[in-house]
N, C-alpha and C positions, 0 to 999 in steps of 0.2 A: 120038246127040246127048243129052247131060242138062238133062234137066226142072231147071232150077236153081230155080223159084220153087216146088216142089215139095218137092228138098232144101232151101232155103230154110226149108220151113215144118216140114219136117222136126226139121230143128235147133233151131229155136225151142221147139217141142213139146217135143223132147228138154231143154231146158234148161229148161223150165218144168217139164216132170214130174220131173229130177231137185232142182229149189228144192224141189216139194213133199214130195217122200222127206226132205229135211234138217229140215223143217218138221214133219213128220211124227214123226221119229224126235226131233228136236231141240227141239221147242216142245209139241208135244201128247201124246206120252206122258209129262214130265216133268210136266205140266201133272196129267195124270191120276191117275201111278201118286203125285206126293209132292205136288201141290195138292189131289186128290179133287177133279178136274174128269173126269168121262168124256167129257162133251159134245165137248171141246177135241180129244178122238181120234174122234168120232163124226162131227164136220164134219172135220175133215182131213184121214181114210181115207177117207170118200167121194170128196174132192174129189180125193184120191191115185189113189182107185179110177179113177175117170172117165177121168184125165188117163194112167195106164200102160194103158187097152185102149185109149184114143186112139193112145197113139204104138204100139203092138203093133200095130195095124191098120195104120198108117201106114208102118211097118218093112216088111210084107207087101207093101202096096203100093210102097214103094220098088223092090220088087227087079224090077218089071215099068218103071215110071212112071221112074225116074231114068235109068237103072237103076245098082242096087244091085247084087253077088255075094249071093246068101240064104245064103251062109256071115256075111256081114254085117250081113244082118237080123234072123238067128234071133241074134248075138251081139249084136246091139244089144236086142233083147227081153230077151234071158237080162239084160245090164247091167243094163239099167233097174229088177231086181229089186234090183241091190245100190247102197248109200249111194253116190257120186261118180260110180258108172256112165257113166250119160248123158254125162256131162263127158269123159267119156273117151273114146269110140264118138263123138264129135262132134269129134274131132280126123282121127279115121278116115273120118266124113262128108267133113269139111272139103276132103279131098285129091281131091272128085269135083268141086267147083268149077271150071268153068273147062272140064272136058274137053268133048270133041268126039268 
């Protein structure tokens, strides 16, 4: 049976850690490298930071608690390193909705 309020929060996580990556790459190192703001990359790799061991642990845990295949959690970890990732592997979530 699937933990839906699990995947649930899964995916949430997933789409908030990937906002951060775009935020990350998209607003704070622009910020840094052609404003000479470092700070702007200092709070929003942490907050980056926090939110990809979140969902990494969260991924792990899926593969017992949903369950997930860990071919699809270690692929959603691996995502989550790169820009749109998350967004992507949330489609692949999506398809666990619903089972039995």
């Amino acid at each position: 049976m699937v933990n839906e309020r699990f995947l649930q929060n899964l995916r949430r996580l997933g789409l908030i850690e990937g906002i951060s990556t775009l935020i990350l790459f998209g607003i704070a190192m622009p910020l840094k490298y052609v404003g000479g703001i470092p700070i702007a990359v200092t709070i929003a790799g942490s907050i980056h930071g926090l939110l990809f061991t979140a969902l990494a642990i969260m991924f792990i845990q899926a593969s017992k608690r949903v369950p997930i295949p860990r071919s699809l959690a270690t692929l959603g970890i691996v995502a989550a390193i790169v820009p749109f990732g998350p967004f992507i592997i949330d489609g692949r979530l999506a398809r666990f909705s619903g089972r039995r």
